[in-house]
C-alpha positions, 0 to 999 in steps of 0.5 A: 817580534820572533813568532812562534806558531803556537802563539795567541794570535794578537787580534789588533793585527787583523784590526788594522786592515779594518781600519785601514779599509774602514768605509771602503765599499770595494775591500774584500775583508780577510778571515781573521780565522784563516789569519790566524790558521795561517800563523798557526801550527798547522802550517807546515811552513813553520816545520824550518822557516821562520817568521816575525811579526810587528804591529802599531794597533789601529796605525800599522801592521807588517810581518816578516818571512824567512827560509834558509833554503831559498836563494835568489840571485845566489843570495839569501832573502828575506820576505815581508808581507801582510802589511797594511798602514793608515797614511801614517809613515812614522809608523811603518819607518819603525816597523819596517826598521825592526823587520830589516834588523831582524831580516840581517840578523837571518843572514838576509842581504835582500828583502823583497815584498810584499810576498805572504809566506811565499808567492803560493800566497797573495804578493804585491801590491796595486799601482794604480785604477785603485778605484776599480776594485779588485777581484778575489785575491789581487793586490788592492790597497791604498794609494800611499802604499808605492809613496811609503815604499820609496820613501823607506828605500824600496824599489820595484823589483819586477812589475805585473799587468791585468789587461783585458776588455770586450770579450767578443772582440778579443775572440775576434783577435784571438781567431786571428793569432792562434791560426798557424799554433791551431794547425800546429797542434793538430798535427802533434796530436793535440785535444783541447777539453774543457777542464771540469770540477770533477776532473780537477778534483780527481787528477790533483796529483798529476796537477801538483807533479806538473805544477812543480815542472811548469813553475819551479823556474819562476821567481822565489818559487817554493816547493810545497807538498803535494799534501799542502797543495791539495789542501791549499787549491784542491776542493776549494779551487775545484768549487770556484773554477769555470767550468764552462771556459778552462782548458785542458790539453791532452797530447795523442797518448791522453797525458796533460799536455797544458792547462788553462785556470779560469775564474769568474771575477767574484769581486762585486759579490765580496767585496765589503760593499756588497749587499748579502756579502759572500766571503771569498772561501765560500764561493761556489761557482754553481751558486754563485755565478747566477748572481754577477751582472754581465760577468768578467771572466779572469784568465787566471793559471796556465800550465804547459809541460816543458816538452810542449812549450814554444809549440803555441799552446797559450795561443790556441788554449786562449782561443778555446777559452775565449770561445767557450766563455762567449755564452757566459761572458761580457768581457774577459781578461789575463791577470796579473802577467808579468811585464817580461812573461810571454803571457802578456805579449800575446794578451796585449795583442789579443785585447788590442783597441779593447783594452778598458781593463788595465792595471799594474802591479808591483813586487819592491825590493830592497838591499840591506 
């Protein structure tokens, strides 16, 4: 059905991701609060967009999002994300049909997924090491999931990689590859400075503006308001961070030349297994960190101003967290690059022999 913000969220929605994860010690349960904030009228994506909504209680869930504005290909597009299905494909063959019918009547000549609301949020699904678990915010799902896609017409579109493995070798290489862009950067004047809580906190403005110039190329990317960015990533984002391994560049006038976002791997604290669960919004990085075993840190965001790219920046800020995290880190890796992304070129020769961290990813797509 057509949403409307100020509708009653049904909670059947949230009641198929139970079911559908039901025993499964590694699912990191979603907030039915934030759920329904997100399909709330606080959400400013409802200020122009639209959105549908359809749900086959305890079997099937999928919604549906469009923006007149977005093109991509020079055609208008459609979304659907939150989908979550037991392995019952009769039911995602009537859901997805009423999505699609009411994508054309939009004026949407492509469907893409699954995105929620817009790649700002979480988007794709798992391929494969479904037994590994996931951490905070990667795609994780059944194993059916990529079958019934295909099944409904669906192709994948673009593909994502985690990789990564022994932190102490990956040093190693790292040293290895970033020698020439170390020298490089010191010749342009280039200071490399852990990128604390507090700085992340104070410079959000200066981070939203240069978030906006690094990533408006990207694949169906959406501008959000500085106030929806500060809200979305701001102090939440600040708790959860690394401070010990993120990376901040500063060219010679003291400007943010590039950044490197790191995460702990909080996934065996939030996952549905875990003994004393922590949800994934009340994670704080000083309490929590304490508490993973031989932790994983997740080389997660990386920025670089226009003017300083294809100066081996990526190179040298991988460098510097790698050797920053090596007091604090059992094994590290880059997640979720895409196949294309020179990110995940210099990873594979980074994490090269000490690869046990690899999964893949997929973001489908289909014609109307």
């Amino acid at each position: 059905m057509d949403w409307k913000s100020e509708n009653n969220f049904p909670d059947e929605f949230h009641g198929v991701a139970c079911e559908v994860y039901r025993g499964d010690p590694n699912w990191i349960p979603e907030s039915p609060g934030m759920l329904k904030l997100a399909f709330g009228p606080h959400n400013r994506y409802f200020d122009k967009n639209s959105a549908w909504i359809g749900c086959e209680p305890d079997m099937a869930r999928l919604a549906g999002f469009y923006n007149p504005d977005l093109l991509i290909n020079d055609q208008h597009v459609a979304f659907f994300g939150y989908w979550e299905t037991i392995d019952a494909y009769h039911a995602n063959r009537k859901l997805f049909s009423e999505f699609e019918s009411w994508a054309r009547d939009k004026g949407a000549v492509t469907v893409y997924g699954p995105i929620n609301f817009t790649t700002f949020g979480s988007y794709r699904i798992r391929l494969d090491r479904f037994e590994d678990g996931c951490y905070p915010g990667e795609p994780y799902n059944p194993p059916y999931y990529p079958r019934f896609l295909e099944d409904l017409g669906f192709k994948i579109a673009y593909r994502y990689m985690t990789l990564g493995g022994d932190l102490h070798q990956a040093y190693q290489r790292s040293c290895e590859i970033s020698k020439d862009d170390m020298k490089r950067a010191d010749e342009n004047g280039i200071v490399f400075v852990p990128l604390t809580h507090d700085f992340l906190l104070k410079s959000l403005e200066s981070l939203y503006e240069l978030v906006d110039a690094v990533f408006s190329g990207n694949f169906a990317y959406t501008k959000i308001s500085s106030e929806e960015f500060k809200a979305g990533f701001g102090a939440t984002l600040a708790r959860n961070i690394c401070p010990e391994s993120s990376v901040l560049a500063l060219d010679s006038e003291g400007n943010i030349a590039g950044f490197f976002i790191n995460l702990p791997d909080y996934g065996l604290l939030c996952r549905q297994g875990a003994p004393n669960r922590i949800a994934p919004g009340q994670l704080e990085y000083g309490k929590h960190f304490q508490f993973l075993m031989k932790p994983t840190l997740l080389l997660k965001t990386v920025g670089i101003q226009p003017k300083w790219r294809n100066q081996g920046l990526f190179t040298v800020m991988v460098y510097f967290c790698m050797k920053w995290a090596l007091p604090h880190y059992s094994r590290c890796a880059g997640a979720t690059m895409r196949e294309d992304n020179y990110s995940l070129n210099i990873a594979r020769r980074v994490f090269e022999g000490c690869d046990d961290i690899k999964r893949h990813y997929g973001l489908f797509a289909k014609s109307l």
